[in-house]
C-alpha positions in Angstrom: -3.5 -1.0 52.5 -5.7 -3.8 51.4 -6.4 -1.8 48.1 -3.0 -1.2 46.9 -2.5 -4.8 47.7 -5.1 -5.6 45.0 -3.4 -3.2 42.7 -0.1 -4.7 43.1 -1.4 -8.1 42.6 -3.5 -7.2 39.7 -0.4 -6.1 37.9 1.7 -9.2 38.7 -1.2 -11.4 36.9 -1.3 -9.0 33.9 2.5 -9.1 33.5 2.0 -13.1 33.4 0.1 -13.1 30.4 2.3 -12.6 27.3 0.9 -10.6 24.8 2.4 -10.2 20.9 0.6 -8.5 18.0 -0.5 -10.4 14.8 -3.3 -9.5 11.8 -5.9 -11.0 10.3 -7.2 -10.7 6.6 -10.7 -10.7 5.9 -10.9 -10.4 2.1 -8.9 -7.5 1.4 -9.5 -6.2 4.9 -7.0 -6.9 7.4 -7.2 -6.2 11.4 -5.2 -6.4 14.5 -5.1 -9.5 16.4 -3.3 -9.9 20.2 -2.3 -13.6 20.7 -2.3 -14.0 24.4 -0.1 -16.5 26.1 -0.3 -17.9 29.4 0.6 -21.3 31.0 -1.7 -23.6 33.6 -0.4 -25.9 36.2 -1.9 -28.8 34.6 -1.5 -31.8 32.1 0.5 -30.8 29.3 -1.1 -29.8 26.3 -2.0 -26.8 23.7 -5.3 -25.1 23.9 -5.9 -22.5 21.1 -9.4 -20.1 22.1 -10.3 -17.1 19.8 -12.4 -18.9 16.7 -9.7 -20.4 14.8 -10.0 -22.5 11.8 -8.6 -25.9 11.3 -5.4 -24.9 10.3 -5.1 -22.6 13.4 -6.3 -25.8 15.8 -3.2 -28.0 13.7 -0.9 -25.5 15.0 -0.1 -27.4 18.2 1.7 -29.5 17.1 3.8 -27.1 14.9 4.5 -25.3 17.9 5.8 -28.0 19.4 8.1 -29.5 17.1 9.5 -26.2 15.8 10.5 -25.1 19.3 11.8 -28.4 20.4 13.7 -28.7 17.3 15.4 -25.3 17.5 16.9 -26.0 20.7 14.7 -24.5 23.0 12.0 -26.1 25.9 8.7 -26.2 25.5 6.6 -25.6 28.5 5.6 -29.2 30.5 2.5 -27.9 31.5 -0.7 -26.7 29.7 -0.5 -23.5 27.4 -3.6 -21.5 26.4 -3.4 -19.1 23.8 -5.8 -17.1 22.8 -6.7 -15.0 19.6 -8.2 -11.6 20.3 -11.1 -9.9 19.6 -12.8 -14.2 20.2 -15.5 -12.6 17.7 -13.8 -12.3 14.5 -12.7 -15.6 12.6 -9.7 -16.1 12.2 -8.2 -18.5 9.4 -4.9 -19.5 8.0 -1.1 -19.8 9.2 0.0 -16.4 10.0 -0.5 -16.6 13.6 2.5 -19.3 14.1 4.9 -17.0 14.6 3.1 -15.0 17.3 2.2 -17.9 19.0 5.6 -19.2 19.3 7.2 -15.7 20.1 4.6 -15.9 23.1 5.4 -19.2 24.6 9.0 -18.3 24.5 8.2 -15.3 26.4 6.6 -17.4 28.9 9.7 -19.2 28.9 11.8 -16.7 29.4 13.7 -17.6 26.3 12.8 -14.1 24.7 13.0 -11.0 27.3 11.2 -7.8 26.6 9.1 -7.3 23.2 8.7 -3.8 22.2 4.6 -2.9 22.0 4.5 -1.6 18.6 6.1 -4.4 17.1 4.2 -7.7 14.9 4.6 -10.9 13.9 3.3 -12.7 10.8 4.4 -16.3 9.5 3.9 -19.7 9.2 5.9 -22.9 11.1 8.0 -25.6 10.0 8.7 -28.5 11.9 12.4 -28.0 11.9 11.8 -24.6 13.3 11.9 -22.3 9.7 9.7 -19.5 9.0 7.4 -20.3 6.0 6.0 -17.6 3.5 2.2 -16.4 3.8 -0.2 -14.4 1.6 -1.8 -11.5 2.0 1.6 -9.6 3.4 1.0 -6.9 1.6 -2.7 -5.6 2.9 -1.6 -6.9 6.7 1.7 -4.9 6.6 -0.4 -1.6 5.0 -3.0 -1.8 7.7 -0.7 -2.3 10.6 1.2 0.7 9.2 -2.1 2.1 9.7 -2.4 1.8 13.3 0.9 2.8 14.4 2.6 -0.3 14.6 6.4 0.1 13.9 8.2 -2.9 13.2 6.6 -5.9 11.5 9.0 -9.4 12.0 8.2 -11.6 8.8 9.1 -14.8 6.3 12.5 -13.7 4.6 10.4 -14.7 1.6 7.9 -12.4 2.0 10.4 -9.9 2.7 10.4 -8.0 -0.6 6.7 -7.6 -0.9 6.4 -5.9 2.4 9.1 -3.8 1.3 7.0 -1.4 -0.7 5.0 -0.4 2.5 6.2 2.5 3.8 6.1 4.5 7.8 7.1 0.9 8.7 10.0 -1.1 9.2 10.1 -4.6 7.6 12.3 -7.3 9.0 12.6 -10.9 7.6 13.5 -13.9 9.8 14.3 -17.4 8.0 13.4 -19.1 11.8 13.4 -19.4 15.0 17.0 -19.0 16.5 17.5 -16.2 14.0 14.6 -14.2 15.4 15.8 -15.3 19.1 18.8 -14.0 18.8 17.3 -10.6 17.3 14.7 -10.0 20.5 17.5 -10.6 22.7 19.6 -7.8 21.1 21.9 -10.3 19.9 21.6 -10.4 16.2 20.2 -8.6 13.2 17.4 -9.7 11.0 17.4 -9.0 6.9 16.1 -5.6 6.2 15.2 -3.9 2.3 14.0 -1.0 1.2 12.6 -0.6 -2.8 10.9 2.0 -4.8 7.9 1.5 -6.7 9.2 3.9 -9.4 12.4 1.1 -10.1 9.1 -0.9 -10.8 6.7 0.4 -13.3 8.8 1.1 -16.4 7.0 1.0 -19.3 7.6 -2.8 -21.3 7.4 -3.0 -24.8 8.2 -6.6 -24.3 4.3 -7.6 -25.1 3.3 -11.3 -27.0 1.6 -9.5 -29.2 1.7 -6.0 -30.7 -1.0 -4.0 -33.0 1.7 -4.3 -35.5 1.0 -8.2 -35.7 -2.7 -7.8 -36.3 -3.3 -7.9 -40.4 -6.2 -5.3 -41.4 -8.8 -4.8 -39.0 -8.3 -0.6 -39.3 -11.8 -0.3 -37.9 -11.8 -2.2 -34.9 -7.7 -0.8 -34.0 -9.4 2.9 -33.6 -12.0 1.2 -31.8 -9.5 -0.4 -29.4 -7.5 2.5 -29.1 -10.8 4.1 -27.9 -11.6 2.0 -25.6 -8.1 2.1 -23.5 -8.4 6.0 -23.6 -11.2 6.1 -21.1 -11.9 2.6 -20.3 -14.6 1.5 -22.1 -16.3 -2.0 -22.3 -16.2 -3.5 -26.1 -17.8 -6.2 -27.8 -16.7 -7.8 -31.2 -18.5 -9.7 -33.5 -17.2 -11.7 -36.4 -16.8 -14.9 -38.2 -14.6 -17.5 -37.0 -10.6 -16.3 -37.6 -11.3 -12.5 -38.5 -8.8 -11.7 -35.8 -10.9 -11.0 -32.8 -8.4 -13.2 -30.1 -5.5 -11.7 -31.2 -7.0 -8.1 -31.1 -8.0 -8.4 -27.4 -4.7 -10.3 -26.8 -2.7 -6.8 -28.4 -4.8 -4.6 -26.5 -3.2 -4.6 -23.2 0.0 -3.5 -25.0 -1.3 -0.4 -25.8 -2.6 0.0 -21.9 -1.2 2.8 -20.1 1.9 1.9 -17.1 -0.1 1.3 -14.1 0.0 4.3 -11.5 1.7 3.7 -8.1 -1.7 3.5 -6.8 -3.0 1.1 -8.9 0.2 -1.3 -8.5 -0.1 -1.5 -5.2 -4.1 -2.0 -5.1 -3.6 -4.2 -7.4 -0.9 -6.0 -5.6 -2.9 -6.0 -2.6 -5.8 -8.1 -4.7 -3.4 -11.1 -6.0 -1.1 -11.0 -2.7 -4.5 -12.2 -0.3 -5.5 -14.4 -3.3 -2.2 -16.4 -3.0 -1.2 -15.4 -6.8 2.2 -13.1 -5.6 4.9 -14.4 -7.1 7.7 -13.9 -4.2 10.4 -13.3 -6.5 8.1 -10.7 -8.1 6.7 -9.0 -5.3 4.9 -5.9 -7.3 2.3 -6.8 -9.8 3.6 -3.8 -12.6 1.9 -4.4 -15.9 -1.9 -4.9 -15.9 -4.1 -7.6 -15.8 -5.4 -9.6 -18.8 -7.6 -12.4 -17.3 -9.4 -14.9 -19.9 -11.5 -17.5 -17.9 -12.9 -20.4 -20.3 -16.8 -20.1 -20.7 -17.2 -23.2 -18.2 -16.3 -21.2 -15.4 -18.8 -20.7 -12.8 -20.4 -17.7 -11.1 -18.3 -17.8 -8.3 -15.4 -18.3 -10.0 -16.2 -15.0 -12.3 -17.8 -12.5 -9.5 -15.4 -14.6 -6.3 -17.3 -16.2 -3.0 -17.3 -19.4 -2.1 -17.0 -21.0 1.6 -13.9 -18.9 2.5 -14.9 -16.0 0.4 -12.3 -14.8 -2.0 -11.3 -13.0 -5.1 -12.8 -13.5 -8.5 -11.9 -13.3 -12.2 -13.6 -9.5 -12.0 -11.4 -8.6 -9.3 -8.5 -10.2 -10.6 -8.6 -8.0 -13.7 -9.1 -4.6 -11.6 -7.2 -1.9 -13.5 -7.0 -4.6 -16.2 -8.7 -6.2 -19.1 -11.3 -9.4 -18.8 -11.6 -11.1 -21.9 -14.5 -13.1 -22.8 -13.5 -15.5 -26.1 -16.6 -16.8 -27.5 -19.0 -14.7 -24.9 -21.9 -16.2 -25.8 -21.0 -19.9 -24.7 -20.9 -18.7 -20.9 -24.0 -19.7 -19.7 -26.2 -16.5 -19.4 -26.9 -16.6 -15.1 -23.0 -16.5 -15.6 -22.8 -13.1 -17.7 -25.8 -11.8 -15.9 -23.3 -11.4 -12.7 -21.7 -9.2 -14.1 -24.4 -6.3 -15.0 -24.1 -4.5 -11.1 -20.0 -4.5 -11.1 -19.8 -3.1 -14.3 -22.2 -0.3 -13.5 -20.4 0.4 -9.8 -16.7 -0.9 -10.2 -17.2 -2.8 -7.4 -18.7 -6.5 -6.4 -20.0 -6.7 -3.1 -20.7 -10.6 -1.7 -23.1 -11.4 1.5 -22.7 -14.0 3.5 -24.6 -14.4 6.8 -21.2 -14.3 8.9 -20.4 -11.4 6.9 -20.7 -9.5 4.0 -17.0 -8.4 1.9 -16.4 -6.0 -1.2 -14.2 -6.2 -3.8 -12.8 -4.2 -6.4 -13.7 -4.8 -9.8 -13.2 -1.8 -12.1 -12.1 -3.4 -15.1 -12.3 -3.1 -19.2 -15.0 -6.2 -20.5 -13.5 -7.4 -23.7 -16.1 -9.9 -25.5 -15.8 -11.9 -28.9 -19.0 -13.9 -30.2 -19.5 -15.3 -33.8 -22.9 -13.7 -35.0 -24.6 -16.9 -35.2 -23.7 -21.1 -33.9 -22.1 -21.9 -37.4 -20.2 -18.3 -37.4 -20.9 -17.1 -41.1 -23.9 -14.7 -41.0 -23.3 -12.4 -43.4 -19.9 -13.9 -44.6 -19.2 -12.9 -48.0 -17.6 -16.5 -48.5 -19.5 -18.9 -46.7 -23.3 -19.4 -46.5 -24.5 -19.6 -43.1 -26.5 -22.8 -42.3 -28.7 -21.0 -39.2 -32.2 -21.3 -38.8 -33.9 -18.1 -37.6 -34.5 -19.8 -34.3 -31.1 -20.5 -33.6 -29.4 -17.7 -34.7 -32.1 -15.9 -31.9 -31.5 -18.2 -29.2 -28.0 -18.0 -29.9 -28.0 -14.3 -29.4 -30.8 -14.4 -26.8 -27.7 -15.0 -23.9 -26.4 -11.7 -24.1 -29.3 -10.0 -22.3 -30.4 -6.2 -23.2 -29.2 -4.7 -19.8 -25.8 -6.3 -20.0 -25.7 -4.6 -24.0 -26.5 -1.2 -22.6 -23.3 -1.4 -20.4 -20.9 -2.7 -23.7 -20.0 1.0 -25.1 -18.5 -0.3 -28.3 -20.2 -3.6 -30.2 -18.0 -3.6 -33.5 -18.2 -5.7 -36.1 -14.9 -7.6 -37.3 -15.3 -9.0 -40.8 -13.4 -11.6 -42.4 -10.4 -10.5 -44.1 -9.8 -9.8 -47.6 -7.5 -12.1 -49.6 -4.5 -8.8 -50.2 -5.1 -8.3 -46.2 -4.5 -11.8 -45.5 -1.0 -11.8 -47.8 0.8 -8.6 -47.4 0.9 -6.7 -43.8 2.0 -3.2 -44.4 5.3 -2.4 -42.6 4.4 1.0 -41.8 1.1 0.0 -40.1 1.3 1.2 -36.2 2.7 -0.4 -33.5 1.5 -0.7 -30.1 4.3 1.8 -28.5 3.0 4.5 -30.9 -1.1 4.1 -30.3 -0.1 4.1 -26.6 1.8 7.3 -26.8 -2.4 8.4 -27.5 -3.5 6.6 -25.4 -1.8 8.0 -22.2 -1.9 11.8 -23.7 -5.6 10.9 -23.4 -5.5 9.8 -19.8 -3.8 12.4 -19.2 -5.8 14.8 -20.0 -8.6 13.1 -18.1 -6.6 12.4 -14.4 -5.8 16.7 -15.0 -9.7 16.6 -15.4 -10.9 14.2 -12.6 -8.1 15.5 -9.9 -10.5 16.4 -7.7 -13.3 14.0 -8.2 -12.1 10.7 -7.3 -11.6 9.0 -10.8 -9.4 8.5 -13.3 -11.0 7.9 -16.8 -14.2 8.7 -18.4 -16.3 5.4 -18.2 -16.0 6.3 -14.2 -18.2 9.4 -14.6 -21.6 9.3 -12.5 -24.8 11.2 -14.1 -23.6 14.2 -12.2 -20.4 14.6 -13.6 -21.6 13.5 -16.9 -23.2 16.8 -16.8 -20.6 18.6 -15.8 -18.4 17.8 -18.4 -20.1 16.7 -21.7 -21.3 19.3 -22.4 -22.9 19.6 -26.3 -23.9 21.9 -28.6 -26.8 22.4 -30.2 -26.4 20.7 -33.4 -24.8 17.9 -31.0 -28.3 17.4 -28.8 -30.3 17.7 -32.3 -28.6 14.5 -33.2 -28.9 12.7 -30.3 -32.6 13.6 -30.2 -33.0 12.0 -33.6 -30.7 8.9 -32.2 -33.3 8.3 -28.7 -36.4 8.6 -31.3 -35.3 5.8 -34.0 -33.2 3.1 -31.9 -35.4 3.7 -28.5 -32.5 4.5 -26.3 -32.3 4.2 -22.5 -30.9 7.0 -20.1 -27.7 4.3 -19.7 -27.4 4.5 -23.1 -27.1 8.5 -23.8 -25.1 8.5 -20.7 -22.5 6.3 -22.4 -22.6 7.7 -25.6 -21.5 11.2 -24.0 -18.8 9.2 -22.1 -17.5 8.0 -25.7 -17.9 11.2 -27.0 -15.7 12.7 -24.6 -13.2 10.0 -25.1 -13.2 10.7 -28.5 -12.5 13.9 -28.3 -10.0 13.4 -25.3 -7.8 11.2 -28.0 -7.9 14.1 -30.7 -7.0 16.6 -27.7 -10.4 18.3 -28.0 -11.4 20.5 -25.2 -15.6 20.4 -26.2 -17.3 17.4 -27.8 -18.2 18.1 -31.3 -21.1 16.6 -33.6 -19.0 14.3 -35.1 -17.7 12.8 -32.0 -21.1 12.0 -30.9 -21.9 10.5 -34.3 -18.9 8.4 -34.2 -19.9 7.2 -30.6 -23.2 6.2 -32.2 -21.6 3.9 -34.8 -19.7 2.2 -32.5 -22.3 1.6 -29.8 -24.0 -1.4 -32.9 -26.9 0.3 -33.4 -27.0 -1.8 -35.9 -27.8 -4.6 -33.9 -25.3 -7.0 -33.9 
C-alpha cells in the first residue's frame, strides 16, 4: 500500500515539472536540450540553472515582458528553469522560446505539448519571435533524433524549409503560437526544393572573356577547377592576376545538393544567412586583406567560430598580394590544406571545421614588382628580393600544385581582345565533364575530385607507364622532389588527362604537370 503510494506520488511531482525540447549549437554541432520548468512558493523571480551564458541569464527579463505584454500572467512566485544536460554550455538566444512555452505550461495557458515536438527562437519585449542562426544544423540534427515538428521565427522559416523527415512551422509570436498549442490556430508552413535552387548563373562580374591574353595561366585555371587544385601566380603589378582569380569562380562547377547544404550549414551558425536567401547556391569566393589575423583565417576565438578557410569550403580563397600576410599567418594554413579540415582545441573543448577549399594566391616576384619585366628595371637588392620571398615557406609551396607565371602584357594584347576568345560558360562545360568523370570514379571512396586523393588511392588510380616513371625519375633527381610533391604531380596528371577525357595518364600529361608545378622557381 505504502509503495504504490510512493509511486502515485512520484508521478504527480514529475507531471509538475514542464518539460519542452530546444538545441544547442556547438560549432557546427548541434544537440538536444530539455528546458525544464517548474515554480517555487517563494519571492518572485527568474532563476535560469544549466550553464548559460550572459545572454541566456538576460533572458528574465524578456520573459517577463513578452508574456505580460501578450496578454497572458506571469507566475507571482519564483520560476526555476533549467537547461539540460547542466554540463554542456549553452550560449545565445534560442532557448527563449522554450522557456516561455514552459512557463505557460505551468500556467496552464498552453495544455498538452506533443513529445516530439521543439522550439527554437529568440524574445521580444512586445512578445514577437525574433530570427536566430544556426537553424539550419539545429533543425538537421533534431531531424536526426526523431523529433517531428520543429516551432520557429517565421523568418527563419524558409531556411529550415530545406530539411527534410521534419515538419517546419513558423510563429511571428506569442499569441500566434498560443493559439496553435491549443488547437486553435494554424502556424505558417513551406516546403522548397533544393533543385529550384542550384541553377546554373551565368550572371558572374567577371567572365574569362573579360580577361585580355593571359592564354597560359586560362588552361592553368581551367586545370585547377577540374580537380581542385591549389595555384599560385606570379607577376608584375597589373598583368591580370586579380581579375583572373576574380573570373575563376565563373567557370566553377553548380554546387551539388550536398555541398549547398554543408555549405549552408557553415554560413547559417556563422550568422552570414541571408533570410531572404536561405540556400547558399553559387560557391564561395572569400578574399580576406593580408592584415587579417590567424584566427580570423583558420576561425577560434573566445566563442570559437568559423574562419575565412571554412568560409570558402567548396569555394575558392583568394590571397591578393600573398606575400604581405605575415608568414605565422600563411603557415596556418599548411595542415588544412593537406586534410580538408581545421580542427581548433580549446581546454573546454576541442571543435572541427570544414575547410576543403581551392588556395588562389597572387605575389609580385619581388617588393618593387618588376623582376624580369621586359619594360621596367627592377630596383631589388638580392637581399630583399630573398626576404621577400622568404614568407612563403617550402612546405606551404609543396601543397601549391600550379605556381604560374603571369607576365605583363604585350602592347597588341593590351589594345585588341579577340571576340572569339572563350567565355566562362564554355570552359565550364570542361570543367564539369571533368568532374564528372571523377565523382563516376570516386563513387565509392568518399571524394569528389582528384586533389582529395590519399597515397592509397593515388596508387590506385594514377597509374603510369614506363616512359611516364622514366620522366619522373629524371624530375626527383634534378629539382630534389619530396614524396608530396610526386604525389601531386600524379594528381595533376590525372586532371589533365581527366579534362582531355583520357582514361590513362600519358607522358605528356605528367610533363605538363611538371611545368606548371614552377620548377622554375618562382
Amino acid at each position: 500500500m505504502r509503495k504504490n503510494t510512493a509511486l502515485k506520488l512520484c508521478d504527480i511531482i514529475f507531471t509538475m515539472v514542464a518539460k519542452i525540447t530546444t538545441a544547442t549549437l556547438n560549432a557546427l554541432e548541434a544537440y538536444k536540450i530539455d528546458v525544464e520548468v517548474d515554480v517555487v512558493n517563494s519571492l518572485p523571480q527568474v532563476t535560469i540553472i544549466g550553464l548559460g551564458d550572459t545572454a541566456i541569464t538576460e533572458a528574465k527579463e524578456r520573459l517577463r515582458l513578452a508574456i505580460k505584454n501578450s496578454g497572458y500572467n506571469f507566475p507571482q512566485t519564483k520560476v526555476v528553469i533549467n537547461l539540460a544536460p547542466a554540463d554542456i554550455k549553452k550560449e545565445g538566444t534560442s532557448y527563449d522560446l522554450a522557456m516561455a512555452v514552459g512557463i505557460l505550461a505551468k500556467e496552464n495557458i498552453v495544455k498538452d505539448i506533443p513529445e516530439d515536438i521543439a522550439f527554437l527562437g529568440e524574445l521580444s519585449l512586445d512578445g514577437s519571435i525574433r530570427p536566430i542562426s544556426g537553424v539550419l544544423p539545429i533543425v538537421c540534427a533534431l531531424s536526426d533524433l526523431g523529433i517531428k515538428k520543429v516551432i520557429l521565427p517565421y523568418e527563419n522559416l524558409k531556411e529550415a524549409s530545406f530539411v527534410e523527415n521534419i515538419e517546419s512551422l513558423g510563429t511571428k509570436n506569442l499569441c500566434e503560437l498560443v493559439q496553435f498549442l491549443n488547437n486553435q490556430g494554424n502556424l505558417h508552413t513551406l516546403k522548397q526544393n533544393i533543385d529550384d535552387f542550384l541553377s546554373v548563373e551565368d550572371n558572374f562580374e567577371i567572365d574569362f572573356k573579360h580577361v585580355k591574353g593571359q592564354k597560359n595561366a586560362k588552361y592553368a585555371l581551367e586545370i585547377a577547377a577540374a580537380g581542385a587544385h591549389n595555384v599560385l601566380m606570379c607577376g608584375t603589378p597589373g598583368s591580370g592576376k586579380t581579375m583572373l582569380s576574380k573570373a575563376f569562380v565563373s567557370i566553377l562547377p553548380p554546387l551539388e545538393k550536398s555541398e549547398a547544404i554543408e555549405l549552408t550549414k557553415i554560413y547559417s551558425a556563422s550568422g552570414l544567412l541571408d533570410y531572404d536567401k536561405p540556400l547558399i547556391s553559387r560557391r564561395p569566393f572569400r578574399s580576406p586583406h593580408h592584415s587579417a589575423s590567424a584566427v580570423g583565417i583558420i576561425g577560434g576565438g573566445s566563442k570559437v567560430s568559423a574562419g575565412e578557410i571554412t568560409l570558402a569550403h567548396r569555394g575558392v580563397l583568394f590571397l591578393d598580394e600573398m606575400v604581405e600576410f605575415p608568414r605565422h599567418v600563411l603557415e596556418v594554413l599548411r595542415q588544412p590544406l593537406e586534410d580538408g579540415v581545421v580542427t581548433i582545441s580549446r581546454a573546454s573543448k576541442t571543435v572541427k571545421f570544414p575547410a576543403n577549399f581551392i588556395l588562389i594566391g597572387a605575389m609580385n616576384p619581388c617588393p618593387c614588382g618588376f623582376l624580369g619585366d621586359p619594360k621596367k628595371q627592377c630596383v631589388c637588392s638580392d637581399y630583399q628580393i630573398k626576404r621577400y620571398r622568404s614568407r612563403l615557406s617550402g612546405p606551404l609551396l609543396d601543397r601549391i600544385d600550379l605556381q604560374i607565371e603571369v607576365p605583363r602584357l604585350s602592347e597588341d594584347e593590351l589594345l585588341n581582345i579577340k571576340e572569339d576568345s572563350e567565355d566562362s560558360k564554355t570552359i565550364r562545360k570542361r570543367v564539369v565533364a571533368a568532374r564528372q568523370i571523377q565523382l563516376e570514379r570516386y563513387k565509392n571512396d568518399g571524394i569528389l575530385t582528384n586533389s582529395e586523393l590519399s597515397a592509397k588511392l593515388v596508387k590506385k588510380y594514377c597509374n603510369i607507364d614506363d616512359e611516364s616513371k622514366k620522366m619522373l625519375k629524371f624530375a626527383i633527381s634534378k629539382f630534389n622532389l619530396s614524396a608530396r610533391s610526386y604525389e601531386r604531380i600524379l594528381k595533376l596528371s590525372r586532371t589533365i588527362a581527366d579534362l582531355k577525357g583520357q582514361k590513362d595518364i600519358l607522358a605528356q600529361d605528367i610533363a605538363q604537370a611538371l611545368q606548371f608545378r614552377g620548377l622554375s622557381e618562382i
